[in-house]
C-alpha positions in Angstrom: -117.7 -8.2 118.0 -117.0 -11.8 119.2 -113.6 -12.1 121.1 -112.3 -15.7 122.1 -110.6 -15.4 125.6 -107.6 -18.0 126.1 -106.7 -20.0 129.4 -110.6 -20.3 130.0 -111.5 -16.5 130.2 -115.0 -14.8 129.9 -115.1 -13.7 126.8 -117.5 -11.1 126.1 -118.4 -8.5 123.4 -116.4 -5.0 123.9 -117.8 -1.4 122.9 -115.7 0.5 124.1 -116.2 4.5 124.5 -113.7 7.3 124.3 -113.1 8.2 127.8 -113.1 12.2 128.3 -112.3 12.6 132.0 -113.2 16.5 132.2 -117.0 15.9 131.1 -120.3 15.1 132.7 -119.8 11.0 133.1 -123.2 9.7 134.0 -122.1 6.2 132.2 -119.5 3.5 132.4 -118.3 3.9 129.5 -116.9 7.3 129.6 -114.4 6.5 132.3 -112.6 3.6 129.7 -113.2 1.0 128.3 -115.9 -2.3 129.3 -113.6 -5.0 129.8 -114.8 -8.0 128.6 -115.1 -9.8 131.4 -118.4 -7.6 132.7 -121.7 -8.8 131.0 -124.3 -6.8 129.4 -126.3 -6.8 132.3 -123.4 -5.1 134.9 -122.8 -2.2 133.0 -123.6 1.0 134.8 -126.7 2.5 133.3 -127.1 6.4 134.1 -127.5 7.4 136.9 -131.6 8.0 138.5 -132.6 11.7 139.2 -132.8 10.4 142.7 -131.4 7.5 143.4 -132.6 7.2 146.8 -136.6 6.5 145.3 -135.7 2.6 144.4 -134.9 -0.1 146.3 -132.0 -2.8 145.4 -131.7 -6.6 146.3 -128.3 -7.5 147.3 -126.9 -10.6 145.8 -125.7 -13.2 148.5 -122.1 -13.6 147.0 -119.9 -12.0 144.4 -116.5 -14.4 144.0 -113.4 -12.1 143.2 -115.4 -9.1 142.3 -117.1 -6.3 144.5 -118.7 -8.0 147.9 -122.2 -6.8 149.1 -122.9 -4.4 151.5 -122.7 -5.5 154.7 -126.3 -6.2 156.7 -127.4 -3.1 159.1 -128.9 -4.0 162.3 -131.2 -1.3 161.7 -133.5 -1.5 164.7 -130.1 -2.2 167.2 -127.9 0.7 165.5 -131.1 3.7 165.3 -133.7 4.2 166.9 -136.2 4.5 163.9 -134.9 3.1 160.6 -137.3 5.5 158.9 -135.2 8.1 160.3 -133.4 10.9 158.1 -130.2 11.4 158.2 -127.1 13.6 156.7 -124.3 11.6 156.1 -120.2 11.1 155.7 -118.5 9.2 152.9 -115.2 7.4 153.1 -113.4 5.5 151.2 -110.3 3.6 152.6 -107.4 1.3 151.1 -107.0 2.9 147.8 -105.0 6.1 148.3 -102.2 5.2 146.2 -104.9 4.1 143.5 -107.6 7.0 143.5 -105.7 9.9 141.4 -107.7 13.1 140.2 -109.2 11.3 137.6 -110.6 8.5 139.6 -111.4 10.6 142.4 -113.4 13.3 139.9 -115.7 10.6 138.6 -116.6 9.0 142.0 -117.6 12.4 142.5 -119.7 12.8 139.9 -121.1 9.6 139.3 -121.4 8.4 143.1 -125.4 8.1 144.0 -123.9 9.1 148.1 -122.4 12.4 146.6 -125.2 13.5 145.1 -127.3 12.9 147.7 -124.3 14.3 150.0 -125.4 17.0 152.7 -129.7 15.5 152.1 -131.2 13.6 155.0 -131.8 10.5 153.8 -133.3 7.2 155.8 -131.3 3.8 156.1 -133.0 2.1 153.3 -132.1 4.8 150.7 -128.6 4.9 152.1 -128.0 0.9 151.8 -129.5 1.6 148.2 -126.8 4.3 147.4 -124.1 1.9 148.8 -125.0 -0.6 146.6 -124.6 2.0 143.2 -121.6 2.6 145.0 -120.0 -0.1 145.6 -120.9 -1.4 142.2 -119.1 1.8 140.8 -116.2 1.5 142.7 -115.5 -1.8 141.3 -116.1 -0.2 137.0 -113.7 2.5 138.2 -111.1 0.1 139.6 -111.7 -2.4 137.0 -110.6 0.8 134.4 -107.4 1.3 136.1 -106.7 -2.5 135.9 -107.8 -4.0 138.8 -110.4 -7.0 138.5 -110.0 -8.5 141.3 -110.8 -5.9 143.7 -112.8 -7.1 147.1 -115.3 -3.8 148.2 -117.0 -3.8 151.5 -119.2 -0.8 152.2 -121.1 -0.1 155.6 -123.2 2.2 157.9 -122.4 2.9 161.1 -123.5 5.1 163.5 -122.0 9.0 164.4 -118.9 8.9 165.3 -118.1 11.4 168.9 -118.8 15.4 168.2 -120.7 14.4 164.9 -124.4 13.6 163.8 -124.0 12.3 160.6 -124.0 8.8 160.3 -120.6 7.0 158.8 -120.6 5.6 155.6 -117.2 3.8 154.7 -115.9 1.5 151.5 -112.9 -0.8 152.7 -111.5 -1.9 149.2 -108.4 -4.6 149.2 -107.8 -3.6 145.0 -105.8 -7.0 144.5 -103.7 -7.4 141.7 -103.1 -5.3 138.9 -103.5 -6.9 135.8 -100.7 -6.1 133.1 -100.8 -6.5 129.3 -99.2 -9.7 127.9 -99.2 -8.2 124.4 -100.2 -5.4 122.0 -101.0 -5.7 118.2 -101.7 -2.1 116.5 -102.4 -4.2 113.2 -102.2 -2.4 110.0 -99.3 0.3 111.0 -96.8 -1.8 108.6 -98.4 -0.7 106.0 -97.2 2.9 106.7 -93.9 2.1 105.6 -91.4 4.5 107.3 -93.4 6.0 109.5 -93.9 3.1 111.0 -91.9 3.8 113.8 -92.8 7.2 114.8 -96.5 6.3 114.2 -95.5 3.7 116.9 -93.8 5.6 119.3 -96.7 7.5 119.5 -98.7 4.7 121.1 -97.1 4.6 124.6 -98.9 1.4 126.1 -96.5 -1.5 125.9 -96.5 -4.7 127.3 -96.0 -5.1 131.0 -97.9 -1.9 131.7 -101.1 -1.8 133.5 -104.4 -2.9 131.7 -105.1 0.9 132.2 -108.5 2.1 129.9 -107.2 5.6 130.0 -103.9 5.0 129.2 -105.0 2.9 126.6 -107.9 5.3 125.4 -105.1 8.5 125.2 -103.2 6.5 123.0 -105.5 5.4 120.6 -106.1 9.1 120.3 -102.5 10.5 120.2 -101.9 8.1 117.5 -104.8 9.2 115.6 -103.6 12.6 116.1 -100.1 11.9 115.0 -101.6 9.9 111.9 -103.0 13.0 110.9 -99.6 14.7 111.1 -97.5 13.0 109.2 -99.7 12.4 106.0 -103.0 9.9 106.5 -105.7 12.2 106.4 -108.6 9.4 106.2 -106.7 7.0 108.6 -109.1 5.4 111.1 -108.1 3.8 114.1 -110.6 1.2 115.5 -111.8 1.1 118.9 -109.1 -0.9 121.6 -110.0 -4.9 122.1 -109.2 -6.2 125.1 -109.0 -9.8 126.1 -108.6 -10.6 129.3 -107.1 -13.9 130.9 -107.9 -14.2 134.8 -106.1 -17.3 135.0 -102.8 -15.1 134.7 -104.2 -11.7 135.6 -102.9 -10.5 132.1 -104.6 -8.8 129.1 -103.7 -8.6 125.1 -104.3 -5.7 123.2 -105.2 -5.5 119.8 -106.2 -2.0 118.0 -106.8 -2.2 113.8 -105.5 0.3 111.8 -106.6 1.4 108.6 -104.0 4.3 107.1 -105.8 4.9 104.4 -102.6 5.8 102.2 -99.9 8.8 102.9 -101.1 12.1 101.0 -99.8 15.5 100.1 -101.8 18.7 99.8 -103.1 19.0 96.8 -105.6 21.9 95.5 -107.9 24.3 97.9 -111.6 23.8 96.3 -114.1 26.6 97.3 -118.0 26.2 97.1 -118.8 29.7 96.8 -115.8 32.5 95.7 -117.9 35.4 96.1 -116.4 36.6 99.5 -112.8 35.7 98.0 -111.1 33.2 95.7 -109.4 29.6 96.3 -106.1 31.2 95.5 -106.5 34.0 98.7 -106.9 31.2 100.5 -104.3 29.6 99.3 -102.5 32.8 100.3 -102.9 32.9 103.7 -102.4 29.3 104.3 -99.3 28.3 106.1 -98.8 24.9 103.6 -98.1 25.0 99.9 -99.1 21.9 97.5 -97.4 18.9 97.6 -96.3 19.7 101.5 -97.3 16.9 103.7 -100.5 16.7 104.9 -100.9 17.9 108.4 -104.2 18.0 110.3 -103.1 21.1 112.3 -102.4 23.0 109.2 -106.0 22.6 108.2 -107.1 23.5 111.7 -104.9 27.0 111.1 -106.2 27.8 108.1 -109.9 27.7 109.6 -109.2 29.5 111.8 -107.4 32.3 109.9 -110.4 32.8 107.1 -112.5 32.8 110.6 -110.3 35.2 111.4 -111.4 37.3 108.7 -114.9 38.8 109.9 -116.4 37.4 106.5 -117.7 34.3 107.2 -120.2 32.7 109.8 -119.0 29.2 109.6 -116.2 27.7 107.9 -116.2 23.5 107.4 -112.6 21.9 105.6 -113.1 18.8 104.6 -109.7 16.8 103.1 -111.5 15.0 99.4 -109.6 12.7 97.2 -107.4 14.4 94.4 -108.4 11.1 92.3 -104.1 10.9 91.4 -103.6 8.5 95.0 -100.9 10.9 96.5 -102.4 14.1 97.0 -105.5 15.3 98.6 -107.4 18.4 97.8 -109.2 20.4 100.5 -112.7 21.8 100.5 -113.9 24.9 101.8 -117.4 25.6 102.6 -118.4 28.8 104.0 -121.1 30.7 104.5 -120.7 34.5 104.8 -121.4 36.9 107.7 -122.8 40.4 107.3 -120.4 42.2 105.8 -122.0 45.5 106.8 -121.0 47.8 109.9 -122.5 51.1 111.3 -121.6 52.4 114.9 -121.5 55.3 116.2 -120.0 56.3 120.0 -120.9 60.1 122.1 -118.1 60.7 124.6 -116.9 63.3 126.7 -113.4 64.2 128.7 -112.3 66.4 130.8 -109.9 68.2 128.8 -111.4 66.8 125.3 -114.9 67.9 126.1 -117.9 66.6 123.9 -117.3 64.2 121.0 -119.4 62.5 118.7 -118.3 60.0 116.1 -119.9 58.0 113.8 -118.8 55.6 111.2 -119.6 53.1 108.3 -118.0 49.9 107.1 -118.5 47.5 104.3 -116.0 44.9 105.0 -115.8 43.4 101.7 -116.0 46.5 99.6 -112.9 45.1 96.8 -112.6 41.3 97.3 -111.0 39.9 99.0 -110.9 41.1 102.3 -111.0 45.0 100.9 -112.3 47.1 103.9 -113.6 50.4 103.8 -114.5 52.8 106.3 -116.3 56.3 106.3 -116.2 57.8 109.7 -116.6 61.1 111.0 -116.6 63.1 114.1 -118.1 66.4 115.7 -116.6 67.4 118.9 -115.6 70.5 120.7 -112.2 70.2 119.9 -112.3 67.9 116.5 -114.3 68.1 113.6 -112.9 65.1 110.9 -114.0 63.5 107.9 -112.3 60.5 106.6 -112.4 57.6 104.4 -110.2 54.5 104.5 -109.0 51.2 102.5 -107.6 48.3 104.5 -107.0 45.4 102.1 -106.3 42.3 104.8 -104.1 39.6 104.1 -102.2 41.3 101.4 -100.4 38.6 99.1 -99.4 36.9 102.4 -101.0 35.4 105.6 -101.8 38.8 108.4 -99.8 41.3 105.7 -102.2 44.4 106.0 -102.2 47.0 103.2 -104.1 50.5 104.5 -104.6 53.9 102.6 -106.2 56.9 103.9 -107.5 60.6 103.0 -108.6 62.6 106.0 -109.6 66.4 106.3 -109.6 67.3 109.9 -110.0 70.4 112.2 -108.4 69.5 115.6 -108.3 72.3 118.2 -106.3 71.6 121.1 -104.0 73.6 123.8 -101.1 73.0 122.0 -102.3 74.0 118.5 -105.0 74.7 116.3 -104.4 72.7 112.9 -106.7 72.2 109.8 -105.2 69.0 107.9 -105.5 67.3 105.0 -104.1 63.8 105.1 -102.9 61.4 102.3 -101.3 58.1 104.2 -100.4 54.5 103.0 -98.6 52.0 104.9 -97.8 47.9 104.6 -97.7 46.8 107.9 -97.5 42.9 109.6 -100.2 43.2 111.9 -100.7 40.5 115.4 -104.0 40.3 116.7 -105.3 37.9 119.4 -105.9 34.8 117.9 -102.5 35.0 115.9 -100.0 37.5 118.7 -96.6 37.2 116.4 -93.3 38.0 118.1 -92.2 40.4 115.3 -94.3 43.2 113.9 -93.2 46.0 111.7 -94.6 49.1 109.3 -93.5 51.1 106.3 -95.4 53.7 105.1 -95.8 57.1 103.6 -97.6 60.2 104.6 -98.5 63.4 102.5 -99.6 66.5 104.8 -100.8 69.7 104.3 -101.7 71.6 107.2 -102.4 74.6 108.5 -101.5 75.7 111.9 -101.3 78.0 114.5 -99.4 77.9 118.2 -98.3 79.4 121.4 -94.7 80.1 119.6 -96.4 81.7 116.4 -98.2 84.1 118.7 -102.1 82.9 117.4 -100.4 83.4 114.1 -101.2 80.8 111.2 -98.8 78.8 109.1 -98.7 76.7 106.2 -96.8 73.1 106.4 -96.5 70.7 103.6 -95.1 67.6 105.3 -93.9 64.5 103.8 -93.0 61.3 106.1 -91.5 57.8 105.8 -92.8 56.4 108.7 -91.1 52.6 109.8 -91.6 50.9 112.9 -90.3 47.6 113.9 -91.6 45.7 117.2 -90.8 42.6 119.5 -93.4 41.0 121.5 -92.2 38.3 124.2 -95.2 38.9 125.9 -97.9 36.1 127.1 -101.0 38.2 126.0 -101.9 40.7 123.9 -104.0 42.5 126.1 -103.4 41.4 129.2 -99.6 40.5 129.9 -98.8 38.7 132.7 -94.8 37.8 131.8 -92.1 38.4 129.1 -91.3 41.6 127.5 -91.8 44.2 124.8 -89.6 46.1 123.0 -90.2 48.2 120.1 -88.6 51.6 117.8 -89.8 53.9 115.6 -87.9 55.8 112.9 -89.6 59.0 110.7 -87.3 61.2 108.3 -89.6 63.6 107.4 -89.4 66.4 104.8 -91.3 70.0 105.4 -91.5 72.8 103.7 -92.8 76.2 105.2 -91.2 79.1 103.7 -88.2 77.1 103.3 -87.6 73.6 103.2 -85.5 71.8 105.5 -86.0 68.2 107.3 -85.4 66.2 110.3 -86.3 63.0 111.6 -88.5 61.4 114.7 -87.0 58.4 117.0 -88.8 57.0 119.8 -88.4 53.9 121.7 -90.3 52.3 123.7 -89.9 48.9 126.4 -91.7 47.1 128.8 -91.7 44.0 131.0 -93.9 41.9 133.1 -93.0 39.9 136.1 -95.4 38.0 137.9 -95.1 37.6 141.7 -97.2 34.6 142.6 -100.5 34.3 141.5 -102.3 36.9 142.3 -99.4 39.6 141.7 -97.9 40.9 138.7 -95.6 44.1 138.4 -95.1 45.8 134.8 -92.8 48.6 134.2 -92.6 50.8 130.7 -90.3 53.0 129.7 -90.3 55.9 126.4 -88.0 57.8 125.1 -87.7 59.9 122.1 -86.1 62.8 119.9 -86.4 64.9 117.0 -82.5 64.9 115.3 -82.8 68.4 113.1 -84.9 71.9 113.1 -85.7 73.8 116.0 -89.2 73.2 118.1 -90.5 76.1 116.2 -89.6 75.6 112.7 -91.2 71.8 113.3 -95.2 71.8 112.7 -96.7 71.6 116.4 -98.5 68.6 115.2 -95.8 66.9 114.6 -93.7 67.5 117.9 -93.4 65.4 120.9 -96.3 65.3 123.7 -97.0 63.3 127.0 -100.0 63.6 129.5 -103.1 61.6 129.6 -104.3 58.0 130.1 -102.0 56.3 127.7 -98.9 58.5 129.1 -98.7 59.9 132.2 -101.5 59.2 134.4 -102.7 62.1 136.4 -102.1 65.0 134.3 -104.3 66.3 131.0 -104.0 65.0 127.6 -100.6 66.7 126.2 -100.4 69.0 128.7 -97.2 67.9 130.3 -94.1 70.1 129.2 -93.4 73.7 128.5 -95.5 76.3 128.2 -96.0 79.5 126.6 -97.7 82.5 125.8 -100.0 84.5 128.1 -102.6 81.8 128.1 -99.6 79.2 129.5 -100.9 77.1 126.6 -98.1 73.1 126.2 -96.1 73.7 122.8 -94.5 70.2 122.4 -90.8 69.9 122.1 -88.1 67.8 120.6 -87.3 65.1 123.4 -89.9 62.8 125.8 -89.0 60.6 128.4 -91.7 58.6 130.2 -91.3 56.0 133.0 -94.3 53.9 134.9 -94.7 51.0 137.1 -97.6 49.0 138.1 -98.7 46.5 140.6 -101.5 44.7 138.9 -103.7 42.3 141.7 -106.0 40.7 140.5 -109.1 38.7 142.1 -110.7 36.6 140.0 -112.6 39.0 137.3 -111.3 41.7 139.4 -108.5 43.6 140.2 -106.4 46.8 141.7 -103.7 48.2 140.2 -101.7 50.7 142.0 -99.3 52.9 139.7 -96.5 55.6 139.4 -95.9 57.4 135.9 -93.5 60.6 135.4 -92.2 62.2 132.3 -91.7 65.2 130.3 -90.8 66.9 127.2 -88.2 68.7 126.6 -87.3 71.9 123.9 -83.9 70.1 123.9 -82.2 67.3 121.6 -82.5 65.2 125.2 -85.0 65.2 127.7 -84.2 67.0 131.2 -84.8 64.0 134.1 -84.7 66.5 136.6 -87.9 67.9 135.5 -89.9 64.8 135.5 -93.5 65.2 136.0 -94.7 63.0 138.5 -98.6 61.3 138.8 -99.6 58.5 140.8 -103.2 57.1 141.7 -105.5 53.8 141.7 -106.8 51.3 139.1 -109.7 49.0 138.9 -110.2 46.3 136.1 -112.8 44.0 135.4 -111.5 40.4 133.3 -113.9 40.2 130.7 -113.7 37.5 128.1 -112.5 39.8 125.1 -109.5 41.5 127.7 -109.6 43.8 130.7 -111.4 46.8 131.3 -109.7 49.4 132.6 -110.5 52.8 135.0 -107.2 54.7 136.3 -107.6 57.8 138.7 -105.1 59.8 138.5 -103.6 62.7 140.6 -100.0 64.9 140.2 -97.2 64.9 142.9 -95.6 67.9 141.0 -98.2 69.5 139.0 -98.1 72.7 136.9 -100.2 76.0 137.4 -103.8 74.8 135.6 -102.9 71.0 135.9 -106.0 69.0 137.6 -106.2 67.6 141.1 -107.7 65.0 139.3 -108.1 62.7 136.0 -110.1 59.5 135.3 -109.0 57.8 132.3 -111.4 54.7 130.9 -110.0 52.1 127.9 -109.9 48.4 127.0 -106.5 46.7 127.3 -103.8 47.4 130.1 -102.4 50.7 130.0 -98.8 49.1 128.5 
């Protein structure tokens, strides 16, 4: 475009590019805009693969701009002007000028830094100069400054170094300010007018600043989007620029488009779930305003999902001029799942599992799962329904019918299963501060244990379980600050020769304090209770336990507690109380964490501190990109007779 410059200013055409200072700039025009008075033929064109192979003229004068390189004396300064040599760069007079920004695209598009630490002879260091110096005066020019006088030179080592000296003295001049700025088009917005402008932040008498002016453009875009335009378009920024009075006017075109609401959710293809599931998990109802970042959440949750490969929302014309309807193109992902794991522990021993999932058995979003396991303590067979997504956005609805034979110190228990449960679930894309359960369980099991002498007996169980959960954490997987608290409540009903009942509490806490950057402590706490029964009315799989990698470290999987029976076999009891702290270092993908766990179990309504088990040991993890990986080695201060010196526990995910 054409733009008439007053007071006798070049005027030239403007293209301006968007201007993304944390990518590769190898142009101009992604460090702001190209001001109009720089010609066609001065922009920066990208940068040579070496550009020490070509030879450049330098002009004899450049009035109020960038001034040549200064003239080497190359046969009076070196010996051999074809000589190679490393080289220092300087630049000098702009330190109030040269932010971040300004000093990360030197770096990057400088022709001396990237020949920085190559020998190089005098002729292809007065060539790099001159890219140089020429670059030095875009970059200034972006920040404002067109009047900026550059002088860059070679000289010879300085005392105690061999590399030669190259220096840029810049005097910047004046900074040129904006006289006025027009966002044309933003009246017709109506009352929005306002915040729509306050979102704009250049205003007259600031700098002639392309970045400044370049993130306002696109926070005003941005905010367009959220309060109703969804086909707004803002126009690239015009500048005119008047060196006569070192000032600039701003003009930016607007076109709104017309305000919208959200109308109806249009799906190409239904056959992995409807428009109205979509609609669902949406966080916007019709006729809400539109919002950009609404859109942007709903992608995300149906990527969310597992179902789909790609996912594209496109806002289309309701055809009524005040609402717009929203189009959803996806495309699915294989919906089919079979995995299979072989493991073994040292008081688990062997264990093979093996399962299959169809994620998308009963649209929409109904999962099921076959999975079983052979193992020298655990035979199971199960099948299970996980309907995501249930009626509302990360509601999860789950059934499930297990038949299991578990044998364990403890107990020996063949179990039949029947479970359902609603639950709002957090995951890591969406972590939610609350999270709670309800659900119902139907058991039948038979059992033996230490207190029943090797004797079995029949339990028909039946269990409300609810749970409710607080996370002020920073990560799901990987807390660094915050805290967790969270409490679980069971009344259950059993019947085994009589009927009686009795009811399961547990609470559990933690919190995460970092200590500088390197250092964070974490400390968890547990405590629980059975109100009702004795320990050996209740079924042993339903007592308290603790020992083993997600308890106390150091000690074998329930095997913390009393103990019974010629064979000193862990029954379980009615109380728990578990303590640990951590001192989690970390070094880059790596990291140490020391710790110290203790608890027990008690046959009592509370637990018996003075009895506290006690394990401490040594933690690596490795940062991956999905969370940390975790290996603890454990060992007892105050171990039991058949406890191990030793236990290694491996996982994904902190330990709390």
């Amino acid at each position: 475009m054409l733009l008439a410059c007053p007071g006798g200013a070049l005027a030239q055409s403007v293209a301006p590019p968007q201007a993304v200072p944390d990518q590769s700039l190898d142009t101009m025009p992604d460090i702001g805009l190209d001001w109009p008075d720089m010609g066609q033929e001065d922009r920066v064109k990208p940068l040579p693969a070496d550009p020490a192979d070509t030879q450049v003229a330098t002009p004899d004068a450049l009035p109020d701009a960038a001034q040549p390189v200064e003239p080497v004396e190359e046969a009076a300064t070196f010996a051999d002007a074809g000589e190679e040599r490393r080289y220092t760069v300087q630049l000098n007079g702009i330190d109030t000028i040269a932010d971040a920004t300004f000093k990360q695209r030197f770096e990057e598009l400088s022709a001396l830094r990237q020949g920085d630490g190559k020998p190089a002879n005098l002729a292809q260091i007065n060539r790099r100069i001159k890219e140089d110096n020429e670059l030095l005066d875009r970059l200034l020019r972006a920040k404002g400054y067109y009047a900026a006088r550059i002088r860059g030179a070679v000289a010879a080592p300085p005392a105690g170094s061999d590399r030669l000296a190259v220096s840029f003295d810049i005097v910047p001049g004046t900074q040129y300010l904006l006289d006025s700025v027009d966002l044309t088009g933003l009246a017709e917005t109506g009352d929005k007018e306002a915040q729509l402008r306050a979102a704009f932040p250049p205003k007259v008498g600031d700098p002639v600043d392309a970045d400044a002016i370049l993130a306002g453009r696109d926070a005003l875009s941005v905010v367009l989007a959220e309060t109703g335009f969804p086909f707004a378009k803002v126009d690239e920024p015009e500048v005119r620029i008047d060196h006569e009075e070192r000032k600039g006017d701003l003009d930016i075109i607007i076109t709104p488009g017309g305000y919208r609401s959200f109308g109806a959710i249009r799906m190409n293809n239904e056959k992995l779930f409807s428009a109205h599931h979509v609609q669902e998990i949406a966080r916007f109802h019709p006729g809400d305003p539109y919002k950009a970042s609404d859109v942007e959440d709903l992608r995300r949750a149906i990527v969310a999902t597992g179902l789909v490969s790609s996912v594209n929302l496109t806002p289309k014309e309701a055809g009524d001029g005040s609402h717009v309807d929203l189009a959803v193109d996806v495309r699915p992902a294989p919906l089919r799942t079979i995995a299979g794991q072989l493991g073994y522990g040292t008081g688990e021993g062997y264990r093979a599992e093996v399962s299959w999932q169809h994620r998308n058995f009963f649209p929409p979003e109904g999962a099921v799962t076959v999975r079983g396991v052979v193992g020298t303590q655990e035979q199971t067979a199960s099948f299970t329904y996980r309907r995501n997504n249930f009626h509302r956005r990360d509601n999860v609805l789950t059934g499930l019918l297990s038949v299991s034979n578990i044998r364990r110190d403890a107990y020996d228990a063949r179990t039949i299963t029947l479970a359902g449960g609603l639950e709002r679930q957090t995951n890591i894309l969406f972590q939610k501060d609350w999270v709670w359960r309800i659900g119902a369980e139907l058991i039948a099991s038979d059992e033996a244990d230490a207190f029943s002498g090797g004797a079995r007996r029949t339990f028909l169980i039946g269990a409300i379980p609810l749970s409710l959960t607080y996370d002020g954490s920073d990560d799901l997987l990987n807390p660094t600050k915050g805290f967790r608290l969270g409490g679980r409540f069971s009344p259950e009903l059993s019947f085994q020769d009589k009927t009686f009942g009795y009811a399961k509490v547990q609470v559990d806490g933690s919190i995460y304090q970092p200590m500088g950057e390197k250092l964070v402590v974490a400390a968890r706490a547990r405590f629980g209770t059975i109100l009702g029964s004795t320990v050996d009315q209740i079924a042993p799989s339903r007592r308290f336990y603790a020992g083993g990698g997600a308890s106390v470290r150091g000690y074998g999987y329930q095997a913390i507690g009393p103990r019974f029976g010629v064979d000193n076999d862990p029954v379980g009891g009615k109380s728990l109380a578990e303590f640990s702290l951590e001192g989690r270092v970390r070094f880059g993908n790596f990291g140490v964490v020391p710790f110290i766990d203790a608890g027990n179990i008690s046959t009592t309504f509370l637990p018996r501190f003075r009895d506290l088990r006690i394990g401490t040991g040594l933690g690596l993890r490795y940062y991956s990109n999905f969370g940390p990986i975790r290996i603890d080695v454990g060992t007892p201060i105050n171990p039991q007779k058949g406890d191990p010196r030793v236990a290694v526990y491996v996982s994904l995910g902190q330990a709390f």
